[in-house]
BATOR-999697 format. One record per atom (N, C-alpha, C, CB): z, y, x; residue in one letter. Coordinates in steps of 0.1 Angstrom, whole numbers, plus 5000, padded with zeros to 4 digits. Glycine has a CB too. Example, Ala and Ser with C-alpha at 12.3 -4.5 7.8 and 13.67 -1.06 7.14 Angstrom:
BEGIN
507849435132A;507849555123A;507849675132A;509049555113A;507149785128S;507149895137S;507950005129S;505749945141S;
END
This chain:
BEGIN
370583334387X;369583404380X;368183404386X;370083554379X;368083414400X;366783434405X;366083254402X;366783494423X;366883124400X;366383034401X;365783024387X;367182944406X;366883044376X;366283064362X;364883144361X;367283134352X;364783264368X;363783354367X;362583304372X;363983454372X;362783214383X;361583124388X;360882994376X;362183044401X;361982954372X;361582874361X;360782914351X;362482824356X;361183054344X;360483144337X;359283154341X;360983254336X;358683194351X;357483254362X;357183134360X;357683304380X;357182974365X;356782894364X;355882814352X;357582864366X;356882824337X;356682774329X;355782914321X;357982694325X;355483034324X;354783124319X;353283114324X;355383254322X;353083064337X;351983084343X;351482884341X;352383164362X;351682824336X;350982694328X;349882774315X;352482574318X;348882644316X;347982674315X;348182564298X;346882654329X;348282644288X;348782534278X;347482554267X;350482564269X;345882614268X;344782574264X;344082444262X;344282624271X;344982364276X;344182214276X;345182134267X;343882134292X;345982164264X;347082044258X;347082034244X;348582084260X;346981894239X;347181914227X;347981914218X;346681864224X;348181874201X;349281904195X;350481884200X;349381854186X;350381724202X;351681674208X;352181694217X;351681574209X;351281764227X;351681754237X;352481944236X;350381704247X;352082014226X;352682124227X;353982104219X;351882234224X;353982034209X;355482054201X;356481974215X;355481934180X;355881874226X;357081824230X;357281964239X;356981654238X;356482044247X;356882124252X;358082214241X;355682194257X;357982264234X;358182344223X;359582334221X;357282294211X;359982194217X;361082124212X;362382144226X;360381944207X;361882144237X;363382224250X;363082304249X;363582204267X;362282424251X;362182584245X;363082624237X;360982624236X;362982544226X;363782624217X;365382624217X;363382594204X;365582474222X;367582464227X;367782594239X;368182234238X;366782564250X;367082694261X;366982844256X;365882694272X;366082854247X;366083004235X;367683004233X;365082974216X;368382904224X;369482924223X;370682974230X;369482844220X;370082844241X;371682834255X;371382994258X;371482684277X;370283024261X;370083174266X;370783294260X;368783214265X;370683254240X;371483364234X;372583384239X;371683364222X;373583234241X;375083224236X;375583234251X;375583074226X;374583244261X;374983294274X;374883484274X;373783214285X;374483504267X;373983714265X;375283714256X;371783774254X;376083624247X;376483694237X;377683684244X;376283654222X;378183574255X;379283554263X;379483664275X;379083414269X;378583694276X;378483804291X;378583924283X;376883794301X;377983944268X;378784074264X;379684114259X;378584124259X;380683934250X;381683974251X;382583974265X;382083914243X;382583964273X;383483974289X;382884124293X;382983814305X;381884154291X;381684314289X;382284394280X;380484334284X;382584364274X;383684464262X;384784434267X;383684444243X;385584334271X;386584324273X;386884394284X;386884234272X;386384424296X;386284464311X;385884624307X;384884364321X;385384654294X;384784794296X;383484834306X;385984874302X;382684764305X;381884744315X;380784884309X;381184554316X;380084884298X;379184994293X;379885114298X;379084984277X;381585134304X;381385304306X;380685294322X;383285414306X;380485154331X;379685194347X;378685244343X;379285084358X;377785234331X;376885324326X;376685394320X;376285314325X;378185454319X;378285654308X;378085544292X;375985834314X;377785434288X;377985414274X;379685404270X;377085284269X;380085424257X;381085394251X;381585274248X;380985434243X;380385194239X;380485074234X;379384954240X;380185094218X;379184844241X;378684724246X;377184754234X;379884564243X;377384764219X;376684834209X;375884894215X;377284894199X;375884994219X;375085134224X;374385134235X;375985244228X;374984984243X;374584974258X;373284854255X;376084934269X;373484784245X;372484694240X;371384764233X;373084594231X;371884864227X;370784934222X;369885064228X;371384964212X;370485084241X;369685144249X;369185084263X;370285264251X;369884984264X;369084904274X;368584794277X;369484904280X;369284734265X;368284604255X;367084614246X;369184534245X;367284714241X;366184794231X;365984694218X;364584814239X;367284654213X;367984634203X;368084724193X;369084604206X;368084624183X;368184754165X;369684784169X;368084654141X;370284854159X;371284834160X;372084744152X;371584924160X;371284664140X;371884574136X;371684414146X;371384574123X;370884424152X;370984324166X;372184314172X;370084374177X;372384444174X;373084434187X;374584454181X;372484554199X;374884524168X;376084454163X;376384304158X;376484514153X;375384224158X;375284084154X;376084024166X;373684034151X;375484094177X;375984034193X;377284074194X;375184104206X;377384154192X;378784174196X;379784144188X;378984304200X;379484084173X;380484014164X;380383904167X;380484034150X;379283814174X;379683694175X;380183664188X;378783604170X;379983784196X;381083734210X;382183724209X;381083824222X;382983854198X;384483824195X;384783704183X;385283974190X;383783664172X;384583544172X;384483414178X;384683524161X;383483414184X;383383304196X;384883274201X;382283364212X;385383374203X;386983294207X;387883244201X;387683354211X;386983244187X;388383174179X;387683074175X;389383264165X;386383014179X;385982924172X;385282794181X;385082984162X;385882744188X;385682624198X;384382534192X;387282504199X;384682524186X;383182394179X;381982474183X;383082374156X;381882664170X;380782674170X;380182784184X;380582724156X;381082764193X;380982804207X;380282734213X;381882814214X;381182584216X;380182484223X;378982444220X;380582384225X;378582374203X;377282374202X;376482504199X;377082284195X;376782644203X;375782744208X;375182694218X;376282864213X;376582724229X;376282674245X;375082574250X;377382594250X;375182434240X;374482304244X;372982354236X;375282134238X;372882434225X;371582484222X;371682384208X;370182454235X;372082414200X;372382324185X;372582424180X;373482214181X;372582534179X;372882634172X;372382764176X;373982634171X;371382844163X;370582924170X;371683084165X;368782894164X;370983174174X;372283304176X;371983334160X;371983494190X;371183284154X;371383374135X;372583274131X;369483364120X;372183184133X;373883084127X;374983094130X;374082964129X;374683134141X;376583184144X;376683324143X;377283144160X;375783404144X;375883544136X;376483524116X;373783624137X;376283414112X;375983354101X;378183274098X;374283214106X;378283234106X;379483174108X;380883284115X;379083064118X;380283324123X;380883454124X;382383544117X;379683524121X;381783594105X;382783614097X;383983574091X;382583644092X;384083404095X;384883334091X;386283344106X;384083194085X;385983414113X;386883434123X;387283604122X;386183374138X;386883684110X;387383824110X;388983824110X;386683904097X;389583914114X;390783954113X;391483884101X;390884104111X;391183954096X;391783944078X;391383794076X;390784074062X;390583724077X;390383584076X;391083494079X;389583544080X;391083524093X;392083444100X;393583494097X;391783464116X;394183594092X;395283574088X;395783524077X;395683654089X;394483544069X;394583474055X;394883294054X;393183514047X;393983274066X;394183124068X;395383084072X;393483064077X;396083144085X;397383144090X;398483124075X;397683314100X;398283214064X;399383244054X;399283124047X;399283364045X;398183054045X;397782924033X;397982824043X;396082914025X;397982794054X;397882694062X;397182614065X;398482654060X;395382704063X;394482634065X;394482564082X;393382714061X;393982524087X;393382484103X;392282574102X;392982314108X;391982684112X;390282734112X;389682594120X;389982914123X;390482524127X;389682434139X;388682344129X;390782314149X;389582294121X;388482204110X;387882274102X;389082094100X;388182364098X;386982484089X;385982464103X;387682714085X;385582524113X;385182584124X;384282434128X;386582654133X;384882314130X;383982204131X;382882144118X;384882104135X;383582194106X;382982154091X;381082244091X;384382264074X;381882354098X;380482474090X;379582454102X;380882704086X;380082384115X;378982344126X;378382194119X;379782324145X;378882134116X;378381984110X;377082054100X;379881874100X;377582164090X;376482194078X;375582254089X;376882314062X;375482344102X;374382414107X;373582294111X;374682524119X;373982244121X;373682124127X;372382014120X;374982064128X;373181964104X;372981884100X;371581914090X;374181854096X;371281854080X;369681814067X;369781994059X;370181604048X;371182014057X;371582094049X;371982234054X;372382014043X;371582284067X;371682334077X;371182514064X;370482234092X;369882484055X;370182644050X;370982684039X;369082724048X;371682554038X;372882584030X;373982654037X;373382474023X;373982684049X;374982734059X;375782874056X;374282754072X;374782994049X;375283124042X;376283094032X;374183224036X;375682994021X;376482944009X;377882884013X;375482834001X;378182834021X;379382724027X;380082854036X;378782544038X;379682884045X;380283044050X;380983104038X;379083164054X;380383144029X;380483254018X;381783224011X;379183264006X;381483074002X;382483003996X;383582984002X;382082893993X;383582944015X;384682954024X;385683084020X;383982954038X;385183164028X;385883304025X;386383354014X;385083394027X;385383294001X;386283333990X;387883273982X;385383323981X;387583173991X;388283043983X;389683083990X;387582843986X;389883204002X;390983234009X;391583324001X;390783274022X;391083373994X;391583513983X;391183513971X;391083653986X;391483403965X;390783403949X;390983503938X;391083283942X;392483543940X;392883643930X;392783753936X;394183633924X;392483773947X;392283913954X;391184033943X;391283873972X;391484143951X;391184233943X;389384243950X;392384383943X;388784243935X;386884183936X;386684333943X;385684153916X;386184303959X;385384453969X;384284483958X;384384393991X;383684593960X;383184693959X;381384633964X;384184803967X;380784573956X;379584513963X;379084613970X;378484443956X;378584763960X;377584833965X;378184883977X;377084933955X;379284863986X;379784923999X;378584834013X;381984864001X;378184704009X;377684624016X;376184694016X;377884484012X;375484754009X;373684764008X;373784824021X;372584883994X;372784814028X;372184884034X;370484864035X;372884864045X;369784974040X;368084954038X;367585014050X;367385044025X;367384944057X;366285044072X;365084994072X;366685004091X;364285134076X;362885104079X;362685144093X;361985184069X;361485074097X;360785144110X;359685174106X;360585064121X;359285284111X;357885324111X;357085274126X;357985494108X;356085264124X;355185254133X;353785334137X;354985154130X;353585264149X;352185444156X;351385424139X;350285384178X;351185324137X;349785344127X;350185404112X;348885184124X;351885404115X;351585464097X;352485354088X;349685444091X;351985234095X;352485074087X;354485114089X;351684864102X;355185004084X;356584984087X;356584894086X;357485034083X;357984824087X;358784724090X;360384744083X;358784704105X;360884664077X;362584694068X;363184544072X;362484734046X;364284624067X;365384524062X;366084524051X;366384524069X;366384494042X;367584514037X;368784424029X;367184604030X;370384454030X;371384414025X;371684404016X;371984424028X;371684334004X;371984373990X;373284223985X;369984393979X;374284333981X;375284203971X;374584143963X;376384253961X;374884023953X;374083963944X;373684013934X;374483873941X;374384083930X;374084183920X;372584273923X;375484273918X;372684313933X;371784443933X;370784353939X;372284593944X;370584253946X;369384133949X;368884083936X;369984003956X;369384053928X;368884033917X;368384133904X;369683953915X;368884253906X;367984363902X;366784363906X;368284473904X;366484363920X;365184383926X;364584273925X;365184433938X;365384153930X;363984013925X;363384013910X;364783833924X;364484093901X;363984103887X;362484143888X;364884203876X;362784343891X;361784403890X;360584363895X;361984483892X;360484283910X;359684233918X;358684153910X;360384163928X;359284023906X;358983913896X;358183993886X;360383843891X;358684053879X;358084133870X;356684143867X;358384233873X;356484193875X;354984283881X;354484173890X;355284453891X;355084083899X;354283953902X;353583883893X;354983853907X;354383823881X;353883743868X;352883793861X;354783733858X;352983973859X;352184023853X;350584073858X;352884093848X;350684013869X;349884063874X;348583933884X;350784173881X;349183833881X;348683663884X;347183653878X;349783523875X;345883663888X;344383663886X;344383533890X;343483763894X;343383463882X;342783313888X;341983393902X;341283213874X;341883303910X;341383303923X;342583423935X;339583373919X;343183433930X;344283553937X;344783433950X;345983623924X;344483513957X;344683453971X;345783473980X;343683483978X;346483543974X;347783643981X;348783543986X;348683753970X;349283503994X;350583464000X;351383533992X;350883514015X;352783453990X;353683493977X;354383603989X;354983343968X;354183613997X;354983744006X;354183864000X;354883724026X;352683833999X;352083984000X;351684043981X;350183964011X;351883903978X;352183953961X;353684033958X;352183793950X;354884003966X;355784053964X;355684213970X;356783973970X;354984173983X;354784333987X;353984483979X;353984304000X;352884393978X;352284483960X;353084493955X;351284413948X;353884423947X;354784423936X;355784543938X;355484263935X;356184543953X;357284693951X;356884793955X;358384713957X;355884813962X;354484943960X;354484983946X;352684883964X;354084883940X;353984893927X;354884973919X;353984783923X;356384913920X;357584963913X;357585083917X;358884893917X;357485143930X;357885273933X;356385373929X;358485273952X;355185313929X;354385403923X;354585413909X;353085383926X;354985323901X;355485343882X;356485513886X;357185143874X;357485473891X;358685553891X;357985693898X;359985473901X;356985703907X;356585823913X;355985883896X;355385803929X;354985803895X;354285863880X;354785873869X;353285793874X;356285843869X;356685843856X;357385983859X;357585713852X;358086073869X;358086193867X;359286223864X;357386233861X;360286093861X;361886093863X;362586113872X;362286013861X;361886063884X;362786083896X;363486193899X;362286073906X;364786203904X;365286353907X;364186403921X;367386353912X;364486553918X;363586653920X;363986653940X;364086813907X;363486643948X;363186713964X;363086833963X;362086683972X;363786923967X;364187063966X;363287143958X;364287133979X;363487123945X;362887173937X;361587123932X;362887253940X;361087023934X;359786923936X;360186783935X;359086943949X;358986783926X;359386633923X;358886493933X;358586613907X;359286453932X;359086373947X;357486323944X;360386223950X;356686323955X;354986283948X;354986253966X;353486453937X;353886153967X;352886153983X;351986273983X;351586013985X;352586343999X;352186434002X;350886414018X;353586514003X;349786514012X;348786484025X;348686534027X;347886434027X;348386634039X;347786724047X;346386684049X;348586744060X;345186754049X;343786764060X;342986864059X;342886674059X;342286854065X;341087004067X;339886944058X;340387044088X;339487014047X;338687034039X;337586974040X;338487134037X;337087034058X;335786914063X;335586824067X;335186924070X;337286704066X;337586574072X;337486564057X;339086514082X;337686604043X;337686544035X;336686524029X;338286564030X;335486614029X;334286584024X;333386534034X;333686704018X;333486504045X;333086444055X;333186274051X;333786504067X;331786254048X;331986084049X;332385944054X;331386064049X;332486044067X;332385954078X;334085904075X;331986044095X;334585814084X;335985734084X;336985804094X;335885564090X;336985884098X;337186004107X;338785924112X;337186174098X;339285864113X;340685794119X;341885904120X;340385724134X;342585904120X;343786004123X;343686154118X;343886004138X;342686184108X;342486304099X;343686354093X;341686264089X;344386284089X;344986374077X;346886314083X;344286314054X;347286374078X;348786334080X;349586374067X;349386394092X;350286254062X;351486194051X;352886304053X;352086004057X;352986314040X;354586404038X;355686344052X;355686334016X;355686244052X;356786134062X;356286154077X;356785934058X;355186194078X;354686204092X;353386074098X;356286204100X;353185994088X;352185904095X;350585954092X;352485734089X;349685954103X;348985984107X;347885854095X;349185994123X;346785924088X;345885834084X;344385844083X;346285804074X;343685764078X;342185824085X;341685914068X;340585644091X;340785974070X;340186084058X;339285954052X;339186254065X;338985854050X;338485744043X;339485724033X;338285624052X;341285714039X;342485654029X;342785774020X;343985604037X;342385864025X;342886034022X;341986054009X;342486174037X;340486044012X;339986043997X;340185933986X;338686053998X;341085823992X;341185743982X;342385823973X;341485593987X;343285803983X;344485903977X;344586013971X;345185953985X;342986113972X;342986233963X;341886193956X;342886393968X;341586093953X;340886033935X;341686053930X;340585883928X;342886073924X;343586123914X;344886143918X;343586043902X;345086293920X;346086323927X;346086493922X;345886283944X;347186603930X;346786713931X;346286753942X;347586763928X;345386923943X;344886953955X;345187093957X;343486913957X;345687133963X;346487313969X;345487343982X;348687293978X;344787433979X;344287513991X;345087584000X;343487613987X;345087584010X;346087654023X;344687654031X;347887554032X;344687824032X;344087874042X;344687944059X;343487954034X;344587864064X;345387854079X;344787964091X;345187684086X;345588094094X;345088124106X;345388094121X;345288224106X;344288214127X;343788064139X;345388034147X;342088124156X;346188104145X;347188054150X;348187934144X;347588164152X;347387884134X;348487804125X;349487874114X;349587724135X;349287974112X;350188044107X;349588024093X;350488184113X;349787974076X;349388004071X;348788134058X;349687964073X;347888174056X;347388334057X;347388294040X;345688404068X;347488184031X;346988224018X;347388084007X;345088264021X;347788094000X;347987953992X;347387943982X;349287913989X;347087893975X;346287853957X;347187793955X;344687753953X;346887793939X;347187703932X;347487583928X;346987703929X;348387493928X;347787343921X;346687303918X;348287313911X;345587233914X;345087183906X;344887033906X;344287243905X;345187013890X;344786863887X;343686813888X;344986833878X;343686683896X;341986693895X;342086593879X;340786573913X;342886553877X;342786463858X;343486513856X;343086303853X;343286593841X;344186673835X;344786573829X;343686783827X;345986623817X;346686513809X;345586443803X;347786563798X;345086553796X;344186553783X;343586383788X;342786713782X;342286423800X;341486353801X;342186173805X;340486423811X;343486213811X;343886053815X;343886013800X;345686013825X;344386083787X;344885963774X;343785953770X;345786003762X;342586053774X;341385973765X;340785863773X;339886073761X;340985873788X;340885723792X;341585593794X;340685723800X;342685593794X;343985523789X;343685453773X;345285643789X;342985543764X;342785493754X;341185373752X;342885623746X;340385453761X;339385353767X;339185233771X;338985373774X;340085263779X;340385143794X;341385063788X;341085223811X;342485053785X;343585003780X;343884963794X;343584913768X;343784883799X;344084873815X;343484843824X;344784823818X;343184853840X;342884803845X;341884773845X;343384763846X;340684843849X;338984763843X;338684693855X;337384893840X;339384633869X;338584563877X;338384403868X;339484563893X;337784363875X;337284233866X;338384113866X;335584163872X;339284063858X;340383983853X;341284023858X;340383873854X;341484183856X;342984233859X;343084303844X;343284353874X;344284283839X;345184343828X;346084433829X;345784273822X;346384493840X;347484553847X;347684723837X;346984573866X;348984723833X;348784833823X;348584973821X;349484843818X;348185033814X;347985153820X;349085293827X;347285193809X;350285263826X;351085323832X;351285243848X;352285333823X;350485153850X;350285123863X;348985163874X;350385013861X;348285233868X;346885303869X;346785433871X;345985283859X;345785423887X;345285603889X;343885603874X;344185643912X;343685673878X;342185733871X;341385763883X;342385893861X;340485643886X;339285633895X;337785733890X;338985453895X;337685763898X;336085873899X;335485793901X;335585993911X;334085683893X;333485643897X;332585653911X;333385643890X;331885843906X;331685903921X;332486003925X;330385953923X;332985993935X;334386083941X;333886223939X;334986063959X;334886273933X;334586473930X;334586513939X;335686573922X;334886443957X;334286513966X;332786513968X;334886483977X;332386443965X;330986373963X;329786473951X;331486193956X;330686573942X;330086583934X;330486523918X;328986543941X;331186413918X;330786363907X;331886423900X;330486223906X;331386433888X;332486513878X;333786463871X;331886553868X;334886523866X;335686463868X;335886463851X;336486513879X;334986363848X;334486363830X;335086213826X;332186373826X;335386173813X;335586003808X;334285933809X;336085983791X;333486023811X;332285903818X;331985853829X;331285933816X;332785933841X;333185953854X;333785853860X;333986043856X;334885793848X;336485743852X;336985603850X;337485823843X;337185563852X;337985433851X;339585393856X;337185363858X;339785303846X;341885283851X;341485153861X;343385193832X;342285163873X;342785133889X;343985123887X;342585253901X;344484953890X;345884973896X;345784983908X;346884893894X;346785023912X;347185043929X;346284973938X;348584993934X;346784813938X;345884733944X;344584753940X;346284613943X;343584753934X;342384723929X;341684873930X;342584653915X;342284953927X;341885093931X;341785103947X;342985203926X;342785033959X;342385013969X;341384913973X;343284983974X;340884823966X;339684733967X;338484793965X;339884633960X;338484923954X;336885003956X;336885083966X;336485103944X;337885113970X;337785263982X;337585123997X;340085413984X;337285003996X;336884904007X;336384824003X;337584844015X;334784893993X;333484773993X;333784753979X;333484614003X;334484713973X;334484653959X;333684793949X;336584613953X;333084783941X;332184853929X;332784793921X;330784853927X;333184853905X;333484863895X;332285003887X;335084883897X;331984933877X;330685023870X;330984993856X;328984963874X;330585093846X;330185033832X;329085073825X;331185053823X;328684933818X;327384923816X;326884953803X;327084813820X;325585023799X;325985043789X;326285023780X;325685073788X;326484903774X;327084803761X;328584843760X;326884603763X;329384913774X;330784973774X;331184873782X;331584993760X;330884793786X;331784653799X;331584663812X;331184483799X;333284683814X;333084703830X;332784573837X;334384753836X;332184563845X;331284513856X;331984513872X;329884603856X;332284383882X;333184413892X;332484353898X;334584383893X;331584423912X;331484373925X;331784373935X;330784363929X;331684273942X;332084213957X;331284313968X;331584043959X;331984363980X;331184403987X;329484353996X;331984433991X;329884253991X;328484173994X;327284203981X;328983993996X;327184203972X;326384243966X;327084173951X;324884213972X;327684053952X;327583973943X;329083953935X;327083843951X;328983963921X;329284013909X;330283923906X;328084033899X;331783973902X;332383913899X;333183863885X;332683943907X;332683723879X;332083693867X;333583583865X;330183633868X;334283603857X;335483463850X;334883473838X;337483493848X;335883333832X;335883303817X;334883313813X;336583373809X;334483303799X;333183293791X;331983413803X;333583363770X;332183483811X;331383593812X;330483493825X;332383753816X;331283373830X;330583303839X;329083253830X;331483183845X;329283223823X;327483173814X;326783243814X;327283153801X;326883423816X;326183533813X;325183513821X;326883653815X;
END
């Protein structure tokens, strides 16, 4: 260990500024087999850890628990590890090329299940060999066709129980989030084919419909809009079942003088969920929203509540809805059940909260005025979209103008 650790120290403290392409992919290219040998050496040492009971010398239960508090492992990590240490034993092929670094720990996390209990007996009863299953699905990791590897896993497994009785997909979903200091997160989630393909539907959806010439988005961050999106339809549509008695809505906390305060004030206001945001995002958020007075004594104790109020009543969204028809940033169509009702000048500001005031904002684009972007209408009735640089953003026939 201390020699490996030197090597580490070694190859950390190079100076790889002066090198060029080539010279870094050849570094690059042993990295990544030693990345490997490294996993399938951690996943070996934890299975001989579970077997030995080694996690109770430190008060844990499971090898799981002990990866996850002292590896600082998800816990879907660190069950990945510990399922492919126990079938590592039944599978010679995709053991050794772990070992030699041909195989990275998601592929044999990936291969894995074809050595479960019930698999392997199922094979035993038909008279498959796992050894040649077990050398077949290392040839597909290995090989051109290497992310076809889930598909040839999958098929595998089915083809052991064809008339078996069809599991229960929705038992498999699972959905985790992390939150983070700023507010941002991070997910995962597991979905049968069925329920993957619900959501690529809806995703797709609202991607297609929503495709601007000049849109610059990475198809990752158009998907990411896209289910912001889905879940703000569903917040506004007012169906959702009710949170104890309340309908589920984004909730903000702040002090009155972070909100009329112009300034960007950072860490002002804090979210129903607990993330901390600046009173800049907070007045974006109460452009069209509700607003409840809580008057707080000095001990925190609240001394007094108001009322609701809307800052857009029904009334005024349909006469703008009927205006706008959708979306007035300049070559968005986005519909109007996808749209706040924007203050031209924010009612903290003064400006009134009139159809001459207002304009339809989807999500995204309503976030692009609250950072520089202007949207105006002029008086002939045409909305008008600028750039925060000064300069005016003009498609289709309106480029001749």
């Amino acid at each position: 260990m201390g020699e490996l650790q030197s090597a580490i120290d070694a190859l950390a403290a190079e100076d790889l500024t002066s090198l060029p392409g080539p010279a870094l992919l050849e570094r690059l290219g042993p990295l990544l087999v030693l990345q490997n040998r490294i996993a399938a050496e951690v996943t070996r040492t934890v299975r001989r850890c579970e077997l030995t009971g080694a996690a109770e010398h430190d008060g844990k239960k499971t090898m799981a628990s002990l990866l996850r508090g002292h590896g600082h492992l998800t816990a879907g990590e660190a069950g990945r590890v510990v399922r492919s240490g126990r079938a590592l034993e039944h599978l010679p092929a995709t053991a050794a090329a772990f070992a030699d670094g041909t195989l990275t720990a998601s592929q044999v996390a990936t291969i894995a299940p074809i050595a479960d209990d019930d698999k392997r007996a199922a094979a035993d009863e038909q008279n498959v060999d796992l050894g040649v299953i077990d050398q077949a699905v290392v040839a597909v990791a290995q090989g051109e066709a290497h992310a076809q590897l889930p598909q040839v896993v999958h098929h595998y497994r089915e083809a052991l129980d064809p008339d078996g009785v069809e599991p229960d997909p929705t038992e498999g979903r699972r959905l985790s989030v992390t939150r983070h200091a700023d507010g941002s997160g991070t997910g995962r989630f597991d979905l049968d084919a069925v329920g993957l393909e619900k959501v690529l539907a809806g995703i797709e959806a609202i991607v297609q419909a929503s495709r601007l010439k000049g849109d610059d988005r990475t198809r990752a961050q158009q998907q990411a809009d896209a289910l912001v999106q889905l879940c703000d339809n569903q917040l506004a549509s007012g169906v959702l079942p009710t949170l104890r008695t309340v309908k589920p809505h984004v909730v903000l906390n702040i002090d009155s003088d972070d909100l009329i305060d112009p300034a960007t004030n950072p860490g002002a206001a804090r979210t129903g969920f607990g993330a901390q945001l600046s009173a800049a995002r907070a007045r974006w958020l109460a452009c069209d929203g509700s607003i409840s007075r809580i008057v707080m004594g000095p001990d925190g104790v609240p001394l007094d509540l108001g009322r609701d109020h809307r800052v857009v009543t029904p009334g005024l969204r349909k006469a703008v809805e009927q205006r706008d028809r959708h979306c007035v940033f300049t070559g968005c169509d986005a519909p109007t059940h996808w749209c706040d009702v924007h203050h031209l000048i924010h009612w903290i500001n003064g400006g009134e909260t009139s159809l001459a005031n207002s304009g339809l904002l989807c999500e995204r684009h309503h976030t692009k005025v609250h950072h520089g972007f202007r949207v105006e209408r002029d008086p002939g009735g045409r909305w008008r979209t600028w750039r925060p640089d000064g300069t005016e953003i003009l498609i289709g026939p309106l480029l001749q103008v």
